[in-house]
N, C-alpha and C positions, 0 to 999 in steps of 0.2 A: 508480587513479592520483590524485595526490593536486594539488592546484591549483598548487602550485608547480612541479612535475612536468610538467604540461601545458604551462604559460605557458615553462619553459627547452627542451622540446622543439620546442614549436612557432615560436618563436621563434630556434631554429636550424634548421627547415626553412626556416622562412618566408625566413631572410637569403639560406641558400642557393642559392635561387631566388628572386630577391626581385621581378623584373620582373615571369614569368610569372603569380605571385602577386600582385601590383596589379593589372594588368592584366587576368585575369578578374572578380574586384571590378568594376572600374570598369565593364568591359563588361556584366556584369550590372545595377548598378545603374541604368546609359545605358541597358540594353533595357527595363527598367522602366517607367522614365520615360518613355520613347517612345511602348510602347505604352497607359501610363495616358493622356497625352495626344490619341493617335491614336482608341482608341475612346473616350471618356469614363470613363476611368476603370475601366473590367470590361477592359481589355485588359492592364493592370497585373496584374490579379489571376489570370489566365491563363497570362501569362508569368514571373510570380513564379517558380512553385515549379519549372518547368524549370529556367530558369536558375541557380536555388541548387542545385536538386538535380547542378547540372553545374558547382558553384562546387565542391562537396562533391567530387564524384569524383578534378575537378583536383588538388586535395587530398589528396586518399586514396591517389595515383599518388604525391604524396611522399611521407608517410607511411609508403606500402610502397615505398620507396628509390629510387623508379621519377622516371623526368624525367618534368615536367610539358609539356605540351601544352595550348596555349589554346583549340584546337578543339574540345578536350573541353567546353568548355566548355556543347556543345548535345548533350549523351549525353542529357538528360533529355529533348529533343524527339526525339529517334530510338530512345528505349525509352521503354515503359509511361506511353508521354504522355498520355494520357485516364485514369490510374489516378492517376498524380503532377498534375496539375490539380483531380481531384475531391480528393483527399487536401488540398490547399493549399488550394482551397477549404470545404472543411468546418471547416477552423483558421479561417479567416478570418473564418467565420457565427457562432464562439464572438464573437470580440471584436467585430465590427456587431453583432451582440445585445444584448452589454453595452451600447454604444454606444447603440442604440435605448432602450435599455429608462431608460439614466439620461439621455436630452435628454429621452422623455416624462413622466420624473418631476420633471426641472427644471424642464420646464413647468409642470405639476398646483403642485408648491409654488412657482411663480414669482407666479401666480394668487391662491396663499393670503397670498403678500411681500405685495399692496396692502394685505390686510386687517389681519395681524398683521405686523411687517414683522420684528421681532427672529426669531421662530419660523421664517418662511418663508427666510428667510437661511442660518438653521443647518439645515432641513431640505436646502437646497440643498448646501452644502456637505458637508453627510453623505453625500449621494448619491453627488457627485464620490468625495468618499474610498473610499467603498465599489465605485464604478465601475473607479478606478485600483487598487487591493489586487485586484478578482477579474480585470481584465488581466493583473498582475504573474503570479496562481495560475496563470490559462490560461498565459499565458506560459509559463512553468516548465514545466508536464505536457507542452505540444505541442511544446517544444523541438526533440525529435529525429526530427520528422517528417519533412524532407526528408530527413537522415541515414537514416534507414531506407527510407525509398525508393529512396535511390542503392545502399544495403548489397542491397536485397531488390528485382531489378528487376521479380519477375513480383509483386510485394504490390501488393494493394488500397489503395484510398484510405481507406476508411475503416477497414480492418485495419491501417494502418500508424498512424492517429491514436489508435485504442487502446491499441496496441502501444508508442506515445511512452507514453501514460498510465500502462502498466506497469511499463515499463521504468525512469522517472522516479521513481515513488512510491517516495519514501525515500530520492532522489537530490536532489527541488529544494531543498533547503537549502543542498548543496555545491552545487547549479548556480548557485543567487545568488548566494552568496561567492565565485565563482567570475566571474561576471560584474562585479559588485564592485569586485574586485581590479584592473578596469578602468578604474574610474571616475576616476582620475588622469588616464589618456591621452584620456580622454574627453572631460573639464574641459578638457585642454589644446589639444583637439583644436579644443574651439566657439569659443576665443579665436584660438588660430592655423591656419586651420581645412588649409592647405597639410601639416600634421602626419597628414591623413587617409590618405594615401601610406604613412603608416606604421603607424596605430594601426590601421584595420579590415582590412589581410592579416592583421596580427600576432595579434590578436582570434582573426580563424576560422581561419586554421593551426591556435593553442590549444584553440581550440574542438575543432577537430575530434579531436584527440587526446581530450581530456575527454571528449565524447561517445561517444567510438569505443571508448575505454574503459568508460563503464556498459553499452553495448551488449552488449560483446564479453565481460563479466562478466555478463550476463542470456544470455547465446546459451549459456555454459558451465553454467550453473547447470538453462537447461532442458533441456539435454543428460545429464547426470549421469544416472547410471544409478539409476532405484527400487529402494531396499533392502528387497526383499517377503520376508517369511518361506517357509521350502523347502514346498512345495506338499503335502509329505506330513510339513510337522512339526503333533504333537498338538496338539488342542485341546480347550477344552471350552466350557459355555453356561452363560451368565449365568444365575444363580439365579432371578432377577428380571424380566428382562425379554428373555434369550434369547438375546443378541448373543454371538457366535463373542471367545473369550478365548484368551492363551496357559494354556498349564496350571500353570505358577506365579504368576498374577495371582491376587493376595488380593482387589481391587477389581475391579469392573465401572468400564472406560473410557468407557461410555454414559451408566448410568445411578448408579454410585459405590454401586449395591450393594455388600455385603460377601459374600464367595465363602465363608469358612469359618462353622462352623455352631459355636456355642457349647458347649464339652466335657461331654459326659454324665454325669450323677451314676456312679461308681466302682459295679459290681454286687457283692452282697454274696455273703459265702460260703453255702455248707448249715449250716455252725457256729455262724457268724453267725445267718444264720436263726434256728436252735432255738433259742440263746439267747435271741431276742429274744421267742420264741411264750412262754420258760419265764418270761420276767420278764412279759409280760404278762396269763399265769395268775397269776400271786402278786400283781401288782397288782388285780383281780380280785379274787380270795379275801380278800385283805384289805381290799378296798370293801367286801365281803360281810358278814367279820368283825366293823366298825365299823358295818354298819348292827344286826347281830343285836343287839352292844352296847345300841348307843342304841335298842334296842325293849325289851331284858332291861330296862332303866331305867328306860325310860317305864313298864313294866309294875311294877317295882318299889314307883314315886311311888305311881302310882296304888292299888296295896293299901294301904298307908303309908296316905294319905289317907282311905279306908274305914274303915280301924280306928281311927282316932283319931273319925272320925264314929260 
């Protein structure tokens, strides 16, 4: 599905039901909040992935033509809750990681700013950049984590975060254009922020289309059936190193041996033959001939020579 596709589908689900639609939003966001507040902040991070994962399903009831229900909105607490918790938190340990890893390096070159202060600067700001680009990357791959937990309610937490990674590779290009494409409602949203009512349903309705879309074209693709060759068609072995061939492979697929054998010298006749044994007596006899020569000669000289002495 293609990002314009998404964004005009979901945005006539979303009107369609346009209460039921804010209104989980908002409620999830509010249980968020509550419980980041209530425990210190790990109660946030507990509650997250239920709640989305039941922002998601909400969702998915319009999607498949079906009226929405805001009750639904806690299907992720009454299915595979300890699976959808570890799954949101193991996304979550990517980005604190990153997080950790560049405060302690902002600090290390904060140290080295007293000494060189031009180098310690750009060493700092390097890091930022480099902290914000591997968010955006995680970002992208873990995308469809909660999405596949609501789609798969008996998946693991951490087979579901893989599974985003697979399903994504080769998708997060279009998934930030796609994101993007948001950044108007976005802008407009931090200036008038009452527009939020409108921009973050309209957002995950699309989303969820977009997403439910790479999904549902990875769930097809590992379904397809393996095109294996018929169990009793011929074959034969590599020259070289042995591996199983069709019988018209000129090349080895392993190792780029060549399968055919260089054409053999054409065998000669019997005719053949004798002519060659008859020419190689007369070659022969005439070596012979020219040596008798050159001896009758030499014997010749040498009388010659005697008699004149």
């Amino acid at each position: 599905m293609s990002i314009k596709q998404a964004r005009i589908e979901g945005g006539r689900t979303f009107r369609e039901q346009w209460g039921t639609s804010l209104l989980v939003i908002l409620l999830a966001c509010a249980g968020v909040v509550a419980a980041t507040v209530a425990v210190f902040g790990l109660g946030g991070l507990i509650v997250e992935g239920p709640l989305f994962v039941g922002v998601y399903y909400v969702y998915y009831q319009a999607v498949q033509g079906n009226k929405m229900d805001w009750k639904d909105i806690f299907h992720g607490f009454k299915t595979n809750f300890g699976e959808i918790v570890l799954g949101t938190l193991i996304k979550a340990a990517f980005f604190i990681g990153i997080l950790i890893v560049a405060v302690n390096l902002a600090i290390l070159f904060g140290a080295l700013a007293a000494l060189v202060p031009v180098l310690g600067i750009i060493l700092i700001f390097l890091v930022y950049v480099a902290a914000i680009v591997a968010v955006i990357i995680f970002g992208l791959y873990l995308s469809a984590v909660e999405y596949i937990l609501m789609r798969e309610p008996d998946a693991k937490g951490w087979e579901a975060v893989k599974k985003s990674k697979r399903i994504m590779t080769g998708n997060t290009g279009r998934y930030f254009g796609f994101c993007l494409s948001f950044i108007g409602w976005f802008i407009l949203t931090s200036i008038f922020f009452p527009l939020a009512i409108y921009t973050f349903p309209y957002f995950y309705m699309s989303k969820q289309y977009f997403i439910g879309a790479i999904y549902d074209e990875a769930e097809r693709r590992a379904n397809e059936p393996v095109q294996n060759a018929p169990a009793d068609a011929p074959v034969k072995y590599c020259k070289h190193c042995g591996s199983p061939l069709p019988m018209e492979a000129a090349f080895c697929s392993k190792c780029g041996g060549a399968q055919y054998e260089a054409p053999a010298a054409p065998e000669t006749t019997a005719a053949e033959a004798e002519a060659e044994e008859v020419n190689e007596v007369k070659e022969t006899v005439s070596e012979k001939v020219e040596e008798v020569k050159e001896a009758g000669s030499e014997a010749v000289e040498e009388i010659k020579e005697k008699t004149e002495e």
